[in-house]
C-alpha positions in Angstrom: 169.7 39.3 255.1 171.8 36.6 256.7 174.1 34.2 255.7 171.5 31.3 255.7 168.9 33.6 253.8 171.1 34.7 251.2 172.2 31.1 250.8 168.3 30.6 249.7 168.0 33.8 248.1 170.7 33.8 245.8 170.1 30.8 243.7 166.8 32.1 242.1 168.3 35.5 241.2 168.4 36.5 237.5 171.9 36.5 236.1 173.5 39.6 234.9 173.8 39.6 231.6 177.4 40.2 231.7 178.0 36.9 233.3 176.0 35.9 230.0 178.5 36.9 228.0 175.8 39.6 226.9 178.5 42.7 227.8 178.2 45.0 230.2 179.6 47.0 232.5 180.0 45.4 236.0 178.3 45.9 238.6 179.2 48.7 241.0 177.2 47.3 244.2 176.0 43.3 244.6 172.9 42.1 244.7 172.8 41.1 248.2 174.0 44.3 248.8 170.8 46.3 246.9 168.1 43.8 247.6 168.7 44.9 251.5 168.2 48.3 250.4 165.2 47.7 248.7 163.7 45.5 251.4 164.7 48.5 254.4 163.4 50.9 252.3 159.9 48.7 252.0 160.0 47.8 255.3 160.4 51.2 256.9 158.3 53.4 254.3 161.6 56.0 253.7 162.0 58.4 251.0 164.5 57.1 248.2 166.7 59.8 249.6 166.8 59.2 253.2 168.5 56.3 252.4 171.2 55.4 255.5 174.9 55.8 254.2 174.9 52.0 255.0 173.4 51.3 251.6 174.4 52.1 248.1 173.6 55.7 246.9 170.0 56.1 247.0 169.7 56.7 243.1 171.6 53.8 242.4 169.3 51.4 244.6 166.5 53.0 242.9 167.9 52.5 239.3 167.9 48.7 240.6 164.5 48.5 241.7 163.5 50.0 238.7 165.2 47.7 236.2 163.8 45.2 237.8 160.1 46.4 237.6 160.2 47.3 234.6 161.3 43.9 232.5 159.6 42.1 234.9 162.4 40.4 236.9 161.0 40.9 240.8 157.3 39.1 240.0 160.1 36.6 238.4 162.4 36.2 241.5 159.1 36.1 243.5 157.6 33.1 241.6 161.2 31.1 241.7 161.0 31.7 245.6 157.5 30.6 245.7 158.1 27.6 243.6 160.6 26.7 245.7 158.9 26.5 249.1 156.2 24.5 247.6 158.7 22.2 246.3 159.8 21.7 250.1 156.5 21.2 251.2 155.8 18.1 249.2 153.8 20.5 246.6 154.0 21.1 243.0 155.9 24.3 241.7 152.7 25.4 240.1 149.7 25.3 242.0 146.3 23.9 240.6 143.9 25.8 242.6 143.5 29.6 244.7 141.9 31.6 246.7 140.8 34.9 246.0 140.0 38.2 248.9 139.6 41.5 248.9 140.6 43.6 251.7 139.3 47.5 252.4 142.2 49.7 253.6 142.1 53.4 255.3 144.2 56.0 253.2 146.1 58.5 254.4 145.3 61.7 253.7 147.9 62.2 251.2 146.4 59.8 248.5 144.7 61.3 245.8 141.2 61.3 244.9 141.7 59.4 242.1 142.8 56.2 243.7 140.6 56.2 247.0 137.0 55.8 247.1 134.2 54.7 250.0 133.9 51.1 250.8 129.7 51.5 252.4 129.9 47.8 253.1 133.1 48.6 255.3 132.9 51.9 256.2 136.4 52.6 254.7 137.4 55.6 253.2 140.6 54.6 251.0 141.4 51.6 248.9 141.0 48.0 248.1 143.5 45.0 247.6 142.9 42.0 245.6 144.9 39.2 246.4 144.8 35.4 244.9 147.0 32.9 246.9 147.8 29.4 246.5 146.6 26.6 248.8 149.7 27.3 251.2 148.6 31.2 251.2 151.4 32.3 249.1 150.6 35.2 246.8 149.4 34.2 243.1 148.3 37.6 242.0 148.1 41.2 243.6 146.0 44.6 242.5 144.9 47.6 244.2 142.4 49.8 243.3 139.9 52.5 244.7 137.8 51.2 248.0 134.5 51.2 245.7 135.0 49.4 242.9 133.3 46.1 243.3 134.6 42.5 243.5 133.0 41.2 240.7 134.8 43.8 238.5 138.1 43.6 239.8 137.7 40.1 240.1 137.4 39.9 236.1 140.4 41.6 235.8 142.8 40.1 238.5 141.8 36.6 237.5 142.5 37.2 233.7 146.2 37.8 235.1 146.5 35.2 237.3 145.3 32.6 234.6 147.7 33.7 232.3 150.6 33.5 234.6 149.6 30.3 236.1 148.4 27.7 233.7 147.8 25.1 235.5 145.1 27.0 238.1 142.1 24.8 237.9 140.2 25.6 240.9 139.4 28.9 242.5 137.5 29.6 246.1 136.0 33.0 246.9 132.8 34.2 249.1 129.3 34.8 247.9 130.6 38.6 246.4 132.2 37.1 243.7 129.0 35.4 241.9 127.4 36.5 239.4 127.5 36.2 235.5 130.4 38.8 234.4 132.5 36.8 236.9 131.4 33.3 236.0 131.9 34.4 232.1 135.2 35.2 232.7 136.3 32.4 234.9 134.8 30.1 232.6 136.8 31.3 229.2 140.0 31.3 231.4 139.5 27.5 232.5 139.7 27.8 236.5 136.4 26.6 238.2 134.9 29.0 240.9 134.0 27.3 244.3 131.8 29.6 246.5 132.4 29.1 250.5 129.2 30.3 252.0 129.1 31.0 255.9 125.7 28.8 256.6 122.7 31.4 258.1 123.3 29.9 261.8 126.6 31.0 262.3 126.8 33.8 265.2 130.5 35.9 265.5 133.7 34.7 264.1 134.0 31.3 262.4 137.1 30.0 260.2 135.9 29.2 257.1 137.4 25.8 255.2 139.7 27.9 252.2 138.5 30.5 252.6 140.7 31.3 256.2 144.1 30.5 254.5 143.7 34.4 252.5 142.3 35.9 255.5 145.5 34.9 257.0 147.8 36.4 254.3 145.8 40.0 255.3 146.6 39.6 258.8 150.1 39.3 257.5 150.2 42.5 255.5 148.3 44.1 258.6 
């Protein structure tokens, strides 16, 4: 990161709790110093141990990453960030309303049987992401599972998620393969409204949806 970033990054992290008076050892590396290890390491696809001698120790990063996964502290750092940037955009921290997309993704040959499957509708052999994003396209709530398991059951689950994290979601949009009663019996006993966006039967080709365009164009950001 640079300077400026880390000026915006640091504020939201979560305080040791050594600097809580909680005891502790301290710290042997910064976290400026392992959140740039975690995001190379992301960003290039590396084993753990091929970390570059630049970084901390490579078990030590991953000890990090793992504390932080594990009581919950990145989707936590994520949702300060997020709050933020709505905040500067004239917005709420907490969003009233989402969108909600699947996207079918090839696997690599390595993935297991287990978590791929056959998307027919796509043609893709590997698996699906579930994604709900705020109005500004900023993520909500995240899943992946096998390319063949539908949207209205994945949907059910996701959503139940999403609603409990975010309380004050009221609206949802999504496309005509998230009707039906399971998903309408859920959304309705977790208070968010669905909104079906329906492409109208004359349209020929590409056409940008109203909503409905602001998740496609998280996907081309993760592509």
């Amino acid at each position: 990161m640079t300077d400026a970033e880390w000026a915006v990054v640091r504020p939201p992290l979560p305080v040791p709790g050594r600097l809580r008076g909680r005891g502790g050892q301290p710290e042997a590396y910064g976290h400026r110093a392992m959140l740039d290890a975690v995001c190379y390491r992301a960003d290039d696809g590396i084993r753990r141990r091929a970390m570059p001698a630049d970084f901390p120790p490579w078990y030590q990063v991953y000890a990090f990453f793992r504390h932080w996964r594990d009581h919950g502290l990145v989707s936590e750092f994520h949702d300060r960030l997020r709050g933020r940037v709505r905040e500067e955009a004239g917005r709420d921290a907490e969003p009233t309303a989402g969108v909600i997309d699947s996207q079918s993704v090839k696997a690599d040959s390595v993935v297991g049987e287990d978590s791929r499957g056959f998307d027919s509708g796509k043609t893709v052999n590997g698996r699906r992401r579930y994604v709900v994003v705020d109005a500004l396209g900023l993520l909500l709530g995240v899943m992946a599972t096998a390319a063949d398991i539908g949207d209205r059951a994945a949907a059910k689950v996701l959503q139940e998620r999403v609603a409990k994290a975010h309380h004050r979601l009221e609206l949802v949009w999504a496309d005509v393969g998230y009707t039906g009663s399971p998903v309408e019996h859920c959304l309705a006993a977790l208070a968010p409204a669905l909104a079906i966006v329906k492409r109208s039967d004359d349209m020929r080709g590409f056409v940008v949806l109203p909503r409905r365009w602001i998740v496609e164009r998280l996907f081309v950001h993760l592509m």
